[in-house]
C-alpha positions in Angstrom: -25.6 -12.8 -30.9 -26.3 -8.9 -32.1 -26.8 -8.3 -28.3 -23.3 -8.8 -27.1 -21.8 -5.9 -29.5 -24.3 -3.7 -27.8 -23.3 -4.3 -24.7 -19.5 -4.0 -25.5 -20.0 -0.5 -27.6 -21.9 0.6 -24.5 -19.6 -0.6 -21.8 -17.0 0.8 -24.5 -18.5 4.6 -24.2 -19.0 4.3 -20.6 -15.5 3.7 -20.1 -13.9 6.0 -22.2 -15.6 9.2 -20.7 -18.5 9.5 -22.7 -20.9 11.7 -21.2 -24.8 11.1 -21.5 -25.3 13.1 -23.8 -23.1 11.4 -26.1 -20.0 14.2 -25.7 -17.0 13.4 -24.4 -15.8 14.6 -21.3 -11.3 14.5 -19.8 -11.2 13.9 -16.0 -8.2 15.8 -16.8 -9.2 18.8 -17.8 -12.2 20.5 -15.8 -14.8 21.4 -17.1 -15.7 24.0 -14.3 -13.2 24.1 -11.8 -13.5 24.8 -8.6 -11.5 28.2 -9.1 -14.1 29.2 -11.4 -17.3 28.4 -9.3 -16.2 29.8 -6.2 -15.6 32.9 -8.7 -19.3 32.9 -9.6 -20.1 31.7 -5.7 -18.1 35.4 -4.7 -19.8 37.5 -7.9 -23.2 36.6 -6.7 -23.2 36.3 -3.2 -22.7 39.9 -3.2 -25.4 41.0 -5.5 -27.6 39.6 -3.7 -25.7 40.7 -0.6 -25.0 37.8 1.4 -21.8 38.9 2.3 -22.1 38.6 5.6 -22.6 34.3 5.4 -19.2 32.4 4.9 -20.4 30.1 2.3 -18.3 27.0 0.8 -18.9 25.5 -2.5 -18.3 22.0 -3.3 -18.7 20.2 -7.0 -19.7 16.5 -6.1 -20.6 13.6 -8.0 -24.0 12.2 -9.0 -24.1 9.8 -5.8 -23.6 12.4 -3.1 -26.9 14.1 -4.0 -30.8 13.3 -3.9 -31.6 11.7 -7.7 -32.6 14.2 -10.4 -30.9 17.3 -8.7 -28.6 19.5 -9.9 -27.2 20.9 -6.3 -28.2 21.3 -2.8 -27.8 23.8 0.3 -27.1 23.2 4.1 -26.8 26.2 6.5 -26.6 26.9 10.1 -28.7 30.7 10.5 -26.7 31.1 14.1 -23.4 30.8 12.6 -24.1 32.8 9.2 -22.4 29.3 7.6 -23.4 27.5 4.5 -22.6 24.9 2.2 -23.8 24.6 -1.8 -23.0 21.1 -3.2 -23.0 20.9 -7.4 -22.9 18.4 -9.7 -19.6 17.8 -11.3 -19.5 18.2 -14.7 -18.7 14.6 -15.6 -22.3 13.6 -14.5 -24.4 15.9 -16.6 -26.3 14.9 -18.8 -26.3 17.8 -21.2 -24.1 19.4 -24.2 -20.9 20.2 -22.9 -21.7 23.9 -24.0 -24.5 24.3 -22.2 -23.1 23.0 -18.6 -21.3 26.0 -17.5 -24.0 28.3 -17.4 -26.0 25.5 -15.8 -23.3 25.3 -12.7 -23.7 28.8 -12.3 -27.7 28.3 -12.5 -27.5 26.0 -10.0 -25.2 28.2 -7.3 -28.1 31.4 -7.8 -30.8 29.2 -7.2 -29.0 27.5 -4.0 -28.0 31.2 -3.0 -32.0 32.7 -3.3 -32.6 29.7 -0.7 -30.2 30.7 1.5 -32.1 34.4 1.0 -35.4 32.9 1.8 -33.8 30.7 4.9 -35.3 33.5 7.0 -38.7 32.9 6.7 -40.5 29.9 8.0 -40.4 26.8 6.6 -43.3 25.4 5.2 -43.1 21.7 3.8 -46.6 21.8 2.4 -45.3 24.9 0.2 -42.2 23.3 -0.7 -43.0 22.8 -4.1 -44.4 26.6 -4.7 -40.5 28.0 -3.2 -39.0 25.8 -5.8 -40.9 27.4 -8.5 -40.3 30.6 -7.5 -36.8 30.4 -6.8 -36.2 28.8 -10.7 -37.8 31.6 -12.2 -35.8 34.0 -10.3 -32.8 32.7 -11.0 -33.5 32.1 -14.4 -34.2 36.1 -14.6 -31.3 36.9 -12.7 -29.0 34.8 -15.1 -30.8 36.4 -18.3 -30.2 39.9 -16.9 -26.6 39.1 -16.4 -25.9 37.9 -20.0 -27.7 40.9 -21.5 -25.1 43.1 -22.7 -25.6 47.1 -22.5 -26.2 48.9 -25.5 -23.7 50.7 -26.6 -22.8 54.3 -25.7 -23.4 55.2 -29.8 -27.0 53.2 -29.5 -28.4 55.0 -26.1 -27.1 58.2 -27.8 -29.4 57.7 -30.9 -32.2 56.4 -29.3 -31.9 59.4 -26.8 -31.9 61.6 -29.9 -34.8 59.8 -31.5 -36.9 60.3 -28.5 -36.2 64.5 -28.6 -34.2 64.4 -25.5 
């Protein structure tokens, strides 16, 4: 009879917004909102200057991507058009702290494909562009959240050089 309980504190959690990783997440209040991941969408489709491709951004739930991904990318080369799906926030399964950044993650990595969408495709090598593309947006992301020393820093280390 211990079993039941189980099942009831689970189906309890499940149903009260619980995400997996044990945090709980409001359908009322966004996590990421759309507003917010186009922002990121605009900030680095121009660094990496793909301006010139009208690109929507969706968030979508768990079911309306391939199992264990994160987000996905569909263009059209002709008409310079292209859609990024990403996972809505209610279906991670990390802290809530840490899902933000990931989203963003996610929309660079998407955005290097659509970089790469001019060369050929190769499905044997699919795994290798994967690998690549995670590492680069991974260094990307790092070089954005370093912050610039300050003028007073690059002024002594100038100083401490002889220059």
């Amino acid at each position: 009879m211990q079993f039941w309980p189980a099942i009831f504190l689970a189906a309890a959690v499940t149903a009260f917004g619980a995400s997996p990783s044990g945090e709980r997440i409001d359908d009322s209040v966004a996590l990421v909102s759309q507003l917010q991941a186009e922002e990121w969408l605009r900030v680095w489709q121009k660094r990496l200057s793909l301006e010139d491709w009208k690109v929507e951004l969706r968030i979508v739930r768990s079911w309306e991507l391939k199992p264990d991904t994160l987000g996905n990318l569909r263009w059209n080369s002709t008409a310079r058009t292209a859609t990024i799906r990403v996972l809505d926030p209610v279906d991670y399964d990390l802290p809530l702290a840490k899902i933000p950044r990931d989203i963003e993650m996610t929309i660079v990595h998407e955005l290097l494909h659509l970089q790469l969408s001019v060369l050929p495709k190769d499905s044997s090598k699919k795994a290798d562009e994967e690998r690549v593309v995670t590492r680069i947006a991974e260094a990307l992301m790092n070089l954005d959240k370093e912050r610039p020393p300050a003028p007073a820093t690059l002024s002594r280390i100038g100083a401490e050089a002889g220059q």
